[in-house]
N, C-alpha and C positions, 0 to 999 in steps of 0.2 A: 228337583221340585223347587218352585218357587218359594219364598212363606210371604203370605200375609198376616199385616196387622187384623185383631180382632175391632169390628164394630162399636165396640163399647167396651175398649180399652180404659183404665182408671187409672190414675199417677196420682201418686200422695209422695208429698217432700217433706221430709222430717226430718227434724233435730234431736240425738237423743243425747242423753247423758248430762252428767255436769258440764261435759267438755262442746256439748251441743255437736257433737258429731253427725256428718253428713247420712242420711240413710232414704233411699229411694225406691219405692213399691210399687207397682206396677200390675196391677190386674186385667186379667182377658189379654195377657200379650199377643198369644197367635189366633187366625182362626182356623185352625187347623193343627193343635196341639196334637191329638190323636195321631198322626203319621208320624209323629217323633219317638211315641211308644215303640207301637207300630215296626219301625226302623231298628229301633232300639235289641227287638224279640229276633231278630235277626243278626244281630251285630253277636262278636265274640268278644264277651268281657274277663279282662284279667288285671292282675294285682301290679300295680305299677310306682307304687309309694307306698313306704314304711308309716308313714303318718294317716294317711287319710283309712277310715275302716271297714274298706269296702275293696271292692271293685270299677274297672272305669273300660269307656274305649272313645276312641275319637267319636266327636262331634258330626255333623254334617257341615262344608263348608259354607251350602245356603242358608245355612242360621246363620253364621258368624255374620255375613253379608247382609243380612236381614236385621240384626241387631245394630251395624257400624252406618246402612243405610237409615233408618229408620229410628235410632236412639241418640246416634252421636250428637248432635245437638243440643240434648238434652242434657247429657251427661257431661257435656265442656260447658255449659251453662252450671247446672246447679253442683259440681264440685270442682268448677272453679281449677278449670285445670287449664294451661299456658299453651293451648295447641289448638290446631285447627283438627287436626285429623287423629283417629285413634287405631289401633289393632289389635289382636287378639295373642299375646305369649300363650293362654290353654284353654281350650274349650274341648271338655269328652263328659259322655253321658256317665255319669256315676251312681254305686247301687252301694247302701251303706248294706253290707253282710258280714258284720261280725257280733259273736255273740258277746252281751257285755261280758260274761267272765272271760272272756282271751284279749279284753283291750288291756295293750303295754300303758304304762302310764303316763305318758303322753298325750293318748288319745282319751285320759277320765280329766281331764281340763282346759279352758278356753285356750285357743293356743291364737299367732296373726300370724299371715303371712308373707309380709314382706315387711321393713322399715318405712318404705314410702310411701306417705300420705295421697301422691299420684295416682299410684296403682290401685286399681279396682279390680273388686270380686264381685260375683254374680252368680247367683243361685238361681235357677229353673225350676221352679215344684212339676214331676209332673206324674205323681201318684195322686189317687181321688178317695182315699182311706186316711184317719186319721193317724201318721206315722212320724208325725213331731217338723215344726218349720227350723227355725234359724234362733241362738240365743246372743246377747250383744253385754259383755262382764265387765265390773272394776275391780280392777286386785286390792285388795283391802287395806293392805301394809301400805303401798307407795300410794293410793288413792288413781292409779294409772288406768285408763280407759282405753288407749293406744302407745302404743308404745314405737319409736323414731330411734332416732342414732344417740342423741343428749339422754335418750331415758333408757336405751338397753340395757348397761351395766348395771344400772338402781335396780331392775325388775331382776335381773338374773341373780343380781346379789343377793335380793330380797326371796328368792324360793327356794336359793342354796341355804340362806341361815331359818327359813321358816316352815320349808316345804317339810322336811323329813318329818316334823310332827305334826303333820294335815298330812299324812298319807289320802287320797281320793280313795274311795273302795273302788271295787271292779266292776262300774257301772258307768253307763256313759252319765255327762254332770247336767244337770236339767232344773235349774235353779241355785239358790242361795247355799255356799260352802262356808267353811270356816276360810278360805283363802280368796272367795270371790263374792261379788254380790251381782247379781242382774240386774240390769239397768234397762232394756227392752227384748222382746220377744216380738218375732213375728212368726204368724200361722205359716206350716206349709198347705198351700190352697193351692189347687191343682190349675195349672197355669199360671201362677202368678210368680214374679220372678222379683229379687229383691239385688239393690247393687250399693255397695257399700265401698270406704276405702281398705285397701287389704291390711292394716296395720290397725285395726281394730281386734278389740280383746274377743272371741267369739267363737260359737261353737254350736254344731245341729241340737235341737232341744228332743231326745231321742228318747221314746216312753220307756219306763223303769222294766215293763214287760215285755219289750220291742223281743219279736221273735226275727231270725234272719231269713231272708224270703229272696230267690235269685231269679224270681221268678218277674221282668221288666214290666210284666203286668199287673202283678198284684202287691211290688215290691217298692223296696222307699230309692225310686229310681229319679234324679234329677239332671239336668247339663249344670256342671260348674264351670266358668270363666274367669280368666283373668284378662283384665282389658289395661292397655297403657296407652299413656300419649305419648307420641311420633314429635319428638324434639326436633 
């Protein structure tokens, strides 16, 4: 299947943070979000990383194609990335199903992931129930928003001599800790898809009563990507 753009798609460019960090929102992306569900209650999903806390399965290749036709422009414009052309390191539907008491402690705080300010992440909402969007931290100690190759050591250093007395309880983190502050939030809105650089501090904003639900239908089911530029 093809995808089309939605009609009355919306783009909002933001800045957030001290650090004015790049963050790009996107409303009414497909018009035909439904067959990704759809696709989805068909697919076989399984555990395929220690960190993320859930479940995932590949994508469909016609989104990725539909996003690198149809966005790349946008996305080597406003974050300013050094390439004409982009491509896709990961895109699979993912379904956060764990309960907070069994998340390790890794997954009760903002984590990034890569060093690279290049590299982008992309989040797809496409539940239609309120089940928590996207949260964007500053680690308190270093004042760090994103963290690169010059700040890794300071931040790692910084949660080995401070972490052990901020233990996180066993909940996923959904606002202000003693180790982080929130710096923006955005809604998960069904359709709307948010893309960021992947070395931002961040983390799903996951209600305190989030029950786990495997069900692509009625579950907190999104596509996450990772997009980089072709050097």
């Amino acid at each position: 299947m093809n995808f089309k753009q939605h009609p009355e798609t919306r783009i909002q460019k933001l800045k957030i943070g001290k650090e004015k960090l790049p963050l790009l929102v996107i409303d009414n992306l497909l018009s035909q979000p439904d067959y990704l569900v759809e696709l989805a209650c068909k697919t076989n999903f399984s555990v395929n990383s220690p960190y993320y806390p859930g479940v995932r399965a590949d994508a469909p290749s016609q989104y990725k194609q539909f996003i690198l036709e149809e966005l790349a422009e946008t996305l080597i414009e406003f974050f300013k990335l050094k390439t004409s052309q982009l491509t896709f390191s990961f895109c699979q539907f993912s379904m956060v199903t764990t309960s907070p008491n069994d998340l390790h402690l890794l997954q009760r705080i903002p984590h990034f992931d890569s060093l690279d300010k290049n590299g982008l992440a992309a989040v797809h909402y496409l539940f239609k129930t309120d089940l928590g969007g996207t949260s964007f931290y500053r680690h308190r100690d270093t004042q760090f928003e994103s963290i690169d190759d010059e700040r890794r050591a300071a931040y790692f250093d910084s949660m080995k001599k401070n972490g052990s007395n901020n233990l996180p309880p066993a909940e996923y983190i959904n606002g202000d800790t003693a180790l982080y502050e929130r710096i923006a939030e955005q809604q998960g809105i069904y359709n709307r898809i948010i893309i960021y650089p992947r070395n931002i501090l961040h983390s799903g904003s996951i209600p305190k009563d989030f029950i786990p639900d495997h069900n692509p239908l009625t579950g907190r089911l999104s596509i996450n990507s990772f997009i980089d530029p072709i050097n």
